[in-house]
FIFI-236081 format. One record per residue (C-alpha): residue number from 1; residue in one letter; x, y, z. Coordinates in nm, 4 decimals. Example, Ala and Ser with C-alpha at 12.3 -4.5 7.8 and 13.67 -1.06 7.14 Angstrom:
! residues 2
<1; 'A'; <1.2300; -0.4500; 0.7800>>
<2; 'S'; <1.3670; -0.1060; 0.7140>>
//
This chain:
! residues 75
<1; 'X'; <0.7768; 3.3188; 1.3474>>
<2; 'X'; <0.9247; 3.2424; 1.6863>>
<3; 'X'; <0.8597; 3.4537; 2.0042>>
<4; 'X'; <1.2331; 3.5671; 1.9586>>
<5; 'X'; <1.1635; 3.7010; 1.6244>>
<6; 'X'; <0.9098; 3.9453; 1.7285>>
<7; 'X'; <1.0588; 4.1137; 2.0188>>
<8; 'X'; <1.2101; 4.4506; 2.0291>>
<9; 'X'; <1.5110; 4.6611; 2.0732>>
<10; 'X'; <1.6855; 4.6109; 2.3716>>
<11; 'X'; <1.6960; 4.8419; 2.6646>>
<12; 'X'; <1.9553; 4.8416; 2.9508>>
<13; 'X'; <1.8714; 4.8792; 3.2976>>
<14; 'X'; <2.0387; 5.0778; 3.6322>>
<15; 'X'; <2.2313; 5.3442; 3.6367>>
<16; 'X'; <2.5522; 5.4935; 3.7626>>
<17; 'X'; <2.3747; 5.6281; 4.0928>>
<18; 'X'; <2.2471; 5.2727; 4.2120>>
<19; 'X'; <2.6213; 5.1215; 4.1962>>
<20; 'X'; <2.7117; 5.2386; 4.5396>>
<21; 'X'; <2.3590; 5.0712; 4.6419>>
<22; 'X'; <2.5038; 4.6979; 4.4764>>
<23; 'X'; <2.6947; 4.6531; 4.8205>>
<24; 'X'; <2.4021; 4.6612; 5.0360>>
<25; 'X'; <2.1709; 4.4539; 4.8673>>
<26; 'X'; <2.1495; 4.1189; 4.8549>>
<27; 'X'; <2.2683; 3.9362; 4.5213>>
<28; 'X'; <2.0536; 3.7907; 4.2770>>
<29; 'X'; <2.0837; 3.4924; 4.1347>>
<30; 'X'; <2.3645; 3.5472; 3.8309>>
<31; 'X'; <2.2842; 3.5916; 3.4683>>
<32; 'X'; <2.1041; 3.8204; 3.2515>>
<33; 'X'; <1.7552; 3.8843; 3.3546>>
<34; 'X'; <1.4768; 4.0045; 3.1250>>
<35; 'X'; <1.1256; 4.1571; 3.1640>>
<36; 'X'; <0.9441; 4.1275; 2.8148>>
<37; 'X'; <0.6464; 4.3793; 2.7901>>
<38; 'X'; <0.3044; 4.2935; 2.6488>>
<39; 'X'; <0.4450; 4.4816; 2.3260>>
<40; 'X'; <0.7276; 4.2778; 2.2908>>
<41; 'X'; <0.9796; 4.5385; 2.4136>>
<42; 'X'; <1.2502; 4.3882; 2.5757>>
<43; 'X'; <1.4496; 4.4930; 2.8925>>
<44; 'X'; <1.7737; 4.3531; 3.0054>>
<45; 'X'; <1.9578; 4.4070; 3.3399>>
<46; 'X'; <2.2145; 4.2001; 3.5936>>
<47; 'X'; <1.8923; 4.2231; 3.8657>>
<48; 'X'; <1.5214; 4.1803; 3.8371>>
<49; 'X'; <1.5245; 4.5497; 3.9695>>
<50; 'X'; <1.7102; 4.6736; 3.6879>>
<51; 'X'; <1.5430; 4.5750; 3.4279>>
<52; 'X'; <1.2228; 4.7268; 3.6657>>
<53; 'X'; <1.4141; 5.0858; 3.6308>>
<54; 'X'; <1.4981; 5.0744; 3.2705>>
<55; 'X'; <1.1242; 5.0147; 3.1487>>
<56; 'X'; <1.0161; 5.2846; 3.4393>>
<57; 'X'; <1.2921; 5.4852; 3.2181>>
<58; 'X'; <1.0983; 5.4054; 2.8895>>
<59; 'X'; <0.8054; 5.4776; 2.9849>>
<60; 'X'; <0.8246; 5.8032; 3.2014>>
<61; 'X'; <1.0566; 6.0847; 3.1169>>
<62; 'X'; <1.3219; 6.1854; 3.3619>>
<63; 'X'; <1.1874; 6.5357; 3.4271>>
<64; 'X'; <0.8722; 6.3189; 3.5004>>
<65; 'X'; <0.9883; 6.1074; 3.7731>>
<66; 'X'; <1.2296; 6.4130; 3.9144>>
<67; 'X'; <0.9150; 6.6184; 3.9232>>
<68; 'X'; <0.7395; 6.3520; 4.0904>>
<69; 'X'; <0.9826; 6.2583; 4.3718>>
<70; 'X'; <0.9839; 6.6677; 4.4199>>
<71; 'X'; <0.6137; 6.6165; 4.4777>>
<72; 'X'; <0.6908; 6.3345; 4.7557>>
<73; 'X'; <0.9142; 6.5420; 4.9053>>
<74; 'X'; <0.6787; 6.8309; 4.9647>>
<75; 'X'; <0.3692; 6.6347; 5.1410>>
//
């Protein structure tokens, strides 16, 4: 059984809210990246960064990472 075999659904990075951001930033290189998790979960996304947010999504539930940057803002 081949490494591609074994891997996991799919999950899509970004959102809606960083497309504005897209402008600013410099480009990376173009194609699909991927960040494979020791599990074998997969996570696609045009940017290195993407595919950063959408296994932060995975992992930590939105109320979770609203309540946290709540937190940041109150210190």
């Amino acid at each position: 059984m081949s490494n591609q075999e074994t891997l996991k659904p799919l999950h899509n990075g970004g959102s809606a809210l960083n497309d504005g951001l897209d402008g600013m930033m410099y480009k990376p290189q173009k194609g699909e990246w991927k960040l494979i998790a020791p599990d074998g979960t997969v996570f696609i996304g045009v940017s290195p960064l993407r595919c950063v947010k959408a296994e932060i999504d995975y992992r930590v539930p939105q109320h979770v990472q609203l309540q946290r940057l709540y937190d940041s803002l109150d210190e």
